[in-house]
N, C-alpha and C positions, 0 to 999 in steps of 0.2 A: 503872794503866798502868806497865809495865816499860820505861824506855829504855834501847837494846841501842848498845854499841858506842861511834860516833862519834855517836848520839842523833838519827841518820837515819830509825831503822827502834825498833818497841815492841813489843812483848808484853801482851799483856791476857788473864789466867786466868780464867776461868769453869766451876769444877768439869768435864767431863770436855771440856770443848773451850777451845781456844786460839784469841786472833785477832793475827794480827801484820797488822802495817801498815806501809806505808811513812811519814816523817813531814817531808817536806820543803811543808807543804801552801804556804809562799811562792812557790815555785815550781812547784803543782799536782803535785808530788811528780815532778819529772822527776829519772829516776836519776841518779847520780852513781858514780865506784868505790867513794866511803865508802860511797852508801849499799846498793849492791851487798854489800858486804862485812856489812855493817850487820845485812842480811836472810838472808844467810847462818849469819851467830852465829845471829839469831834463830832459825831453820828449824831447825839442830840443836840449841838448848836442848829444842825441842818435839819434835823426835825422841826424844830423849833420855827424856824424860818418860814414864814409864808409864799415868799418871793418863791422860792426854790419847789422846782418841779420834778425833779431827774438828779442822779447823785452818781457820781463814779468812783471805786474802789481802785485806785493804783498803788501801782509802788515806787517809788522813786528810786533813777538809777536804771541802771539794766535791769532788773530780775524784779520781779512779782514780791517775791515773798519764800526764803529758804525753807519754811517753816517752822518750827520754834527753836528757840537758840538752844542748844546743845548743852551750855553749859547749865541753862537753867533747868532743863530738865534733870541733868544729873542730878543737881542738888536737890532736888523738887522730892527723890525718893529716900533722902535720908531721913532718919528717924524724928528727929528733930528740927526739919527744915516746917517754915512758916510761909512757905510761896500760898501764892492766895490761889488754888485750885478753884474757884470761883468765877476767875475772870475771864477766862475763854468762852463759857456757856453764856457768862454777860454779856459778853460782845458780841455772838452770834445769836442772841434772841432780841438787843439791839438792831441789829441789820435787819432781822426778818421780821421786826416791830415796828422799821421804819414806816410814814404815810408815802412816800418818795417812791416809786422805783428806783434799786439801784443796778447798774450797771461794772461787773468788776473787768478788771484788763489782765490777763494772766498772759505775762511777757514769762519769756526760757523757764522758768521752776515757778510750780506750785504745790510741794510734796506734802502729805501726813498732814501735818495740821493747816499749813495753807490751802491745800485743796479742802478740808473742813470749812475755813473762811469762806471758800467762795461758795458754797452751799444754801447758805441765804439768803443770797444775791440774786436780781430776782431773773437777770442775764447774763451769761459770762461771752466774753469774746475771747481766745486764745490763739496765741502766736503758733504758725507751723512745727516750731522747733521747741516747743516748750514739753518741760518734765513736768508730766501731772497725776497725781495717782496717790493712794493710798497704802504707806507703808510701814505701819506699825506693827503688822504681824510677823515681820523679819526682826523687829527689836524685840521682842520676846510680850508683847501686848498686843489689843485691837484698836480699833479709831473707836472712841470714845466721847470726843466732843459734838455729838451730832450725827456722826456720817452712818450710821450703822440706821438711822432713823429718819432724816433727810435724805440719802439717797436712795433708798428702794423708791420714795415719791416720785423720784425723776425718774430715774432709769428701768425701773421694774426691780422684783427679788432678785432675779436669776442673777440679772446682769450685775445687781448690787452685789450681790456673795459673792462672783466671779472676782470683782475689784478689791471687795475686801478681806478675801480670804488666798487669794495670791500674793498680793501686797506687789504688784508689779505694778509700770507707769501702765496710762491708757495714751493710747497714739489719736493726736489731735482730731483728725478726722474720725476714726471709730468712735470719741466721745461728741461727734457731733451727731453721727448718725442714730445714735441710740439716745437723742435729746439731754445730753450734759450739758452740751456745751451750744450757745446758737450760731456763733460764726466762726470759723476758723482763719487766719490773715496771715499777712505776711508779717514775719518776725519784727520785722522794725514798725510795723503800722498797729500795733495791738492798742496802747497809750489811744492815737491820734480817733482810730475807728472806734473806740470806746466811746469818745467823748461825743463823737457826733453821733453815735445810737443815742447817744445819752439826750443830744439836742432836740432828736427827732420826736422823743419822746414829751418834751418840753415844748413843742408846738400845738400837741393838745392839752384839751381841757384838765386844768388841775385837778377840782373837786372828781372829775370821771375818772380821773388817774387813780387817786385814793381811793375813793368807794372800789373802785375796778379792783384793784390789789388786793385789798379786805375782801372782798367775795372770791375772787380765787384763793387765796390765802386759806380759807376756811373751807372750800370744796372737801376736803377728805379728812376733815373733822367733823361734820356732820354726818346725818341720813340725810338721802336726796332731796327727803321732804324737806327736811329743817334748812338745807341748804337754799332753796330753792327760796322759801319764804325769807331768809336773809337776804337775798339775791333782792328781791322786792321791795323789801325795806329800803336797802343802803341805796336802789334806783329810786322809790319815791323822795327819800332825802334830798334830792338832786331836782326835783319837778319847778320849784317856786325860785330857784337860783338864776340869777343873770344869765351865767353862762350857758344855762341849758337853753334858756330863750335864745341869746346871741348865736350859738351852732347853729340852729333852725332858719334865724333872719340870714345870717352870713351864708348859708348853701342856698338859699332863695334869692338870694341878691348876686351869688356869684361873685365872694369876694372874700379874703381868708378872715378868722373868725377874729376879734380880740377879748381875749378871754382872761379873766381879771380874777377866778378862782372866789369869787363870788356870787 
């Protein structure tokens, strides 16, 4: 295990996948700006990274992520407080900047701002037993880091207002059936079945990985046409590449592919 930074937030290498974690588990890992900053460093060493095909978001410890530390928010609204309001939007345009898929693991909580986190992620896996949900409108605010705008994408309006103007948890299952969340598990296996989504996804082609995410990434930011012609693009990019030859020889030969992201 790699500690990144202020030794908030780690890195752990596993031939073609990476897992960063948050690492405050004293405090069920509720953010902090260090450790915001923390997982920023991290997120761009593993961009950075060639090797690395698939990425997982955990938490170390029992719990996910409490969502942000309590005390920092207090202080966050005094008159003269200098917290960097800055750095949560960094870190989740980060995430959703990454070339990687990442895969997050939301073990027992992922409230208010945690569940924000896992928003850019580009799959979540959730434990049965886990608190997940959006609840700022009970502290006298709304979700502001993303969620009011990221999640209509996922879930539709309706269901998005529902979440965030309740401000209640969503029950594992329900956020699976309305595409939150893609697998629901057994409490103690969330960590484990992460990482191997994570590998499975690390079996295929790198460069299809990346072009693949950038074209959906952008589906509902263009018109269909504009979409459609980036679609094109980001596939012809991929035409003169090894790997796109090597898929082709390797299902003709009947034999798994080795693909070099080249």
């Amino acid at each position: 295990m790699e500690s990144v930074g202020n030794g908030f937030a780690s890195i752990e290498w596993h031939d073609h996948r990476a897992d960063v974690s948050l690492s405050r588990p004293d405090t069920r890992n509720a953010m902090t700006v260090p450790l915001m900053h923390d997982l920023i460093e991290a997120f761009e060493r593993v961009d950075a990274t060639d090797d690395i095909r698939a990425v997982t978001l955990l938490g170390e410890g029992p719990v996910f992520c409490a969502g942000m530390d309590l005390n920092m928010m207090r202080d966050r609204v005094e008159p003269d407080s200098e917290i960097d309001r800055d750095v949560f939007p960094d870190l989740l345009e980060t995430i959703e900047g990454l070339r990687q898929p990442v895969v997050a693991g939301i073990k027992r909580a992922a409230p208010a701002g945690a569940f924000e986190l896992t928003l850019p992620c580009d799959f979540r896996i959730i434990g049965r037993d886990a608190k997940y949900g959006l609840l700022e409108i009970e502290l006298g605010t709304f979700p502001h880091g993303g969620g009011t705008q990221r999640l209509p994408r996922l879930v539709g309006l309706s269901k998005a207002k529902e979440i965030v103007l309740t401000g209640g948890f969503v029950e594992p299952e329900d956020a699976a059936e309305m595409g939150l969340v893609h697998e629901v598990v057994d409490a103690g296996a969330v960590d484990k079945r992460a990482k191997a989504f994570a590998d499975d996804l690390c079996e295929n082609a790198p460069l299809g990985l990346r072009n693949g995410k950038r074209a959906l990434n952008a589906a509902f930011e263009m018109s269909l046409e504009q979409g459609l012609e980036y679609e094109r693009r980001l596939g012809h990019e991929l035409d003169d590449t090894h790997d796109y030859r090597e898929g082709f020889e390797a299902r003709l030969e009947d034999r798994e592919p080795a693909f070099r992201g080249e």
